[in-house]
N, C-alpha and C positions, 0 to 999 in steps of 0.2 A: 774462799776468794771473794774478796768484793768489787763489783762490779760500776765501775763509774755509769754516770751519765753519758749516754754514745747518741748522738742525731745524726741519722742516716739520710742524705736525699738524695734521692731517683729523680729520674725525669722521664718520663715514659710518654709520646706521644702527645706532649704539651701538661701531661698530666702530675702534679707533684704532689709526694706524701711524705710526709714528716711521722717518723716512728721513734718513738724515747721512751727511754725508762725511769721510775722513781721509787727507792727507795726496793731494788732490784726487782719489781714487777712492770713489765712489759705491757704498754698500752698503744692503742693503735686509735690516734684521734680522729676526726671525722677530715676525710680529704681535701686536698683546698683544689678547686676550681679556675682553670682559667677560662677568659672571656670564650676560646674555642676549642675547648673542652668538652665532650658530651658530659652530661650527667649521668651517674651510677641511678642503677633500680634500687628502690630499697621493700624489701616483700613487709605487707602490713604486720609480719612479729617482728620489725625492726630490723630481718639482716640485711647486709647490703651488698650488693655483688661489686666483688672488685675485681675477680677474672670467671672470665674474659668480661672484657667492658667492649660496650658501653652497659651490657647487662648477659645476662644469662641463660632468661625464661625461652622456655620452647616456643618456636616460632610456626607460626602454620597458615601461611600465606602472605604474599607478595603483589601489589601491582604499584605500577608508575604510569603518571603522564608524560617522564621525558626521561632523558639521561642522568639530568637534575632534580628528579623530584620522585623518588621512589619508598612508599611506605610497606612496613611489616609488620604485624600483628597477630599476637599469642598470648602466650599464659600472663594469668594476674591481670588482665587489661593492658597488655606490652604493648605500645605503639613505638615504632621508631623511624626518625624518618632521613632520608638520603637524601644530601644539598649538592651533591655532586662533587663534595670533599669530603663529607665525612657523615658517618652514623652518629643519630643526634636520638637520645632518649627525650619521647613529648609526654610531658602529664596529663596523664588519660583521667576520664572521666566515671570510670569505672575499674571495679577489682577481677572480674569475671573476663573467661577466658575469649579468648575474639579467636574467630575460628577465618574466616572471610572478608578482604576489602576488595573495594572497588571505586570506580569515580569514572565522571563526565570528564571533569576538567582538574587543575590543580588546585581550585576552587570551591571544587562540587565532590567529596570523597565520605563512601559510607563502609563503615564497619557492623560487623554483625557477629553474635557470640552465644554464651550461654542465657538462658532464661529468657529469650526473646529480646536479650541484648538488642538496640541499634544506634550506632553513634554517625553521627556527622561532622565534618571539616568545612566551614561556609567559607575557607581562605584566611581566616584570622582566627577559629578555634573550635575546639573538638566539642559537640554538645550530642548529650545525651535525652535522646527522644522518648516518645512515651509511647511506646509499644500495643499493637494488639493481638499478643501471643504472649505467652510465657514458655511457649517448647525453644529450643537450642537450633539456634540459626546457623548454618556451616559454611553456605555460601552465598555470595552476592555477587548480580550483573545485572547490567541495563544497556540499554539501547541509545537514551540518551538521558536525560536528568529530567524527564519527565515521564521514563519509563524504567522501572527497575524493580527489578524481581529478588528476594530473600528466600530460603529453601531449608527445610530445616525437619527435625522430629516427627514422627508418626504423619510424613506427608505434608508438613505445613507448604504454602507456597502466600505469600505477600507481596501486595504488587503496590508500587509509588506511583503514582497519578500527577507527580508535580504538585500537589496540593496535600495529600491527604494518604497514609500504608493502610490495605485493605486485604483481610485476609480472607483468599481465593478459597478455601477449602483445597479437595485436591480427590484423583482418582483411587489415592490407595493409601494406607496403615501404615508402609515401609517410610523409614527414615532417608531423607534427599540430601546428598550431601555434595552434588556439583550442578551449576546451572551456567547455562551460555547460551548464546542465539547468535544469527547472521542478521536478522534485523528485529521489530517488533514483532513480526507475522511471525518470525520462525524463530522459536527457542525451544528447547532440550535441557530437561533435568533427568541426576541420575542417582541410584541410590541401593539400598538395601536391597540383596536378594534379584540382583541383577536389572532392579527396575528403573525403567529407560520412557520419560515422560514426553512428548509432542505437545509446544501449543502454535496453533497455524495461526493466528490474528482472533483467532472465534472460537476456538474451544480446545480442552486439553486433552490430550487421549493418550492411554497408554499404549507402549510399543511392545512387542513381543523379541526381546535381545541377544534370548537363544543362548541364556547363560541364568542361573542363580548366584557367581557371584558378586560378592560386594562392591558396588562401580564407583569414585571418589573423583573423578576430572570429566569432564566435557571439554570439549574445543572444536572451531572447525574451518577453513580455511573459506568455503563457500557452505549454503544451502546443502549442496550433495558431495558432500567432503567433510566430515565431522568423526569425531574420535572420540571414545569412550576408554577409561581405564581404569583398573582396579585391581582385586585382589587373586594373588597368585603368578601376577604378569600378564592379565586379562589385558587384552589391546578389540578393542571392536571397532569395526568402521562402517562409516555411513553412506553410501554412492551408488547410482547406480549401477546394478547390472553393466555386464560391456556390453550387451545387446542393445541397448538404450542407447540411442542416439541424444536422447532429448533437448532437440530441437526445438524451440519457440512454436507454437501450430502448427506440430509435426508430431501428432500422439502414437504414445509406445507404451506396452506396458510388459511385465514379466512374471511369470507364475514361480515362486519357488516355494516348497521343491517342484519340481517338473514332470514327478509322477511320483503316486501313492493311492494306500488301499482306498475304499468309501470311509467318509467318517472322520478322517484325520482334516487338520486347517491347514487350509493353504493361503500364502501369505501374495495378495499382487502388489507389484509396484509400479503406479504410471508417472507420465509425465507427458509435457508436451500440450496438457488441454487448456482451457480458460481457466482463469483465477478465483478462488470462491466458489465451485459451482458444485451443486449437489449433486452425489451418485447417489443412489436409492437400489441400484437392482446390478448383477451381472447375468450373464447366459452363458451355458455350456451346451450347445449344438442347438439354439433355442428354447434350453430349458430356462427359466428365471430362476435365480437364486436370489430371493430378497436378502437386504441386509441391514439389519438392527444393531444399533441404530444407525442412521443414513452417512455416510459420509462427504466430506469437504475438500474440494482440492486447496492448496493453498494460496499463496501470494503467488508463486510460480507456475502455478498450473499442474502438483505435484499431489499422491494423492500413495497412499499405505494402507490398507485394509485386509483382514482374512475374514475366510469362508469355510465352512464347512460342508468337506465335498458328499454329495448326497451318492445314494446309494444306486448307482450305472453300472450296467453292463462292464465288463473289462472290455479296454478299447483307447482310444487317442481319442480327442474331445478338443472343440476349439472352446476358447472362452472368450468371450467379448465384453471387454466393458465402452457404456456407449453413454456420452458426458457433454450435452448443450450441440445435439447433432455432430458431432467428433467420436469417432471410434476406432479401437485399437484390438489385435486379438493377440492369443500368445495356446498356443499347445500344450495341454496337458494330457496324460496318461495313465489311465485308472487300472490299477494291478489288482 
């Protein structure tokens, strides 16, 4: 049987393809485009995604400035962006996979990916910067556009300064794969091996999360309302204690756990004191426990530090910590 010439057209979504045959081999020309049409991906060996459109590639993260204006970005360098009618494929800058966006404004928008990936959007196009890392960036946030933080591979942390990405070093080995803050003072990365990072305005310290595993989101609603999640169904959260009142100049703090043998770390949490201010020491019925290194409350007067309990009598023990003439006590009980 011989098969004539047959031209088929679809109309899909504004989108039309013309499919024909010649000489009874079937060929499938390149699509024609209308003015509001997204564009198909096309992966660098040539193929091109025709479903689902506007493209394909695995996507691994999402943020917007409005209802109007929301980007996504993944594999292959997928950038796509939402006009508040429709998914628009944008020609990205790079082939490497974007793990992470984020932005100030609909103006001010960075992506972050493999190899120390970092792209930026100045409102009129996507430009790719010149990195001081080569490890795999996973996530990006900032405070404002002159503060923003990248998180990434064996610990990296890079910070924007509005002028210039500087790479922080970092407390630990494990790879960081979520960062978020409530302002500059207070941000929260989270990562491999259950690791849960603190930077108060002044220095970065690791948290103890009472989990090994793999943590992949941060979020938080306030300061003491913050959310960690990850692997398994891991849900962790951050607030305090209901004992805590924490009232502005009204210090409180909490020992948890509430009793254990000598030896083990107990973890206090205050609040309530001055902002900035250095603890050096607690007491347990008078005794001093120094603490190395010194800790810092924060922007809020908020303050997370362990100890390890020395070796008392079994008994109930008060512990005091005492911060810029402000003190707070909480009971503990040595088994």
């Amino acid at each position: 049987m011989i098969l004539g010439c047959i031209t088929l057209v679809l109309t899909l979504a504004l989108l039309v393809t013309l499919i024909g045959c010649n000489g009874g081999t079937t060929t499938t020309p390149t699509p024609t485009i209308t003015a509001t049409a997204p564009m198909p991906t096309t992966s660098p060996d040539g193929w091109e995604w025709q479903n689902p459109l506007p493209q394909g590639n695995i996507l691994f993260a999402v943020w917007g400035s409005s209802a109007g204006d929301v980007y996504a970005v993944g594999d292959g360098g997928a950038i796509l962006h939402y006009d508040g009618h429709a998914w628009w494929n944008l020609s990205s800058v790079t082939s490497n996979r974007l793990y992470g966006v984020w932005g100030s404004s609909a103006g001010d928008v960075y992506a972050v990916g493999d190899g120390g990936t970092i792209l930026h959007y100045d409102g009129y196009a996507w430009w790719n910067l010149s990195s001081v890392t080569t490890a795999s960036l996973y996530a990006v946030w900032g405070s404002s556009a002159g503060d923003v933080y990248a998180v990434g591979d064996g610990g990296t942390i890079l910070h924007y300064d509005g002028h210039a990405w500087r790479n922080l070093g970092s407390l630990t080995i494990a790879s960081l794969l979520g960062v978020w803050g409530s302002s500059a003072g207070d941000v929260y990365a989270v990562g491999n091996e259950g690791t849960i990072l603190h930077y108060d305005g002044h220095f970065w310290r690791e948290m103890n999360s009472g989990t090994t595993k793999y943590l992949y989101g941060v979020w938080g609603s306030s300061p003491w309302d913050v959310y960690a999640v990850g692997d398994d169904g891991t849900i962790l959260h951050y607030g305090p204690p209901h004992e805590l009142s924490c009232a502005p100049g009204a210090p409180a703090i909490a020992v948890i756990p509430t009793s254990g043998p000598p030896g083990i770390s107990v973890s206090i949490i205050g609040c309530g004191f001055d902002p900035y201010a250095v603890l050096g020491e607690v007491e347990i019925d008078g005794f001093t426990v120094p603490l190395v290194p010194t800790f810092v409350t924060d922007a809020y007067g908020r303050f997370t530090l362990s100890f390890i309990v020395p070796g008392l009598p079994h008994g109930s023990y008060t512990i005091t910590v005492k911060i810029l003439g402000k003190s707070a006590d909480a009971v503990f009980n040595i088994t």
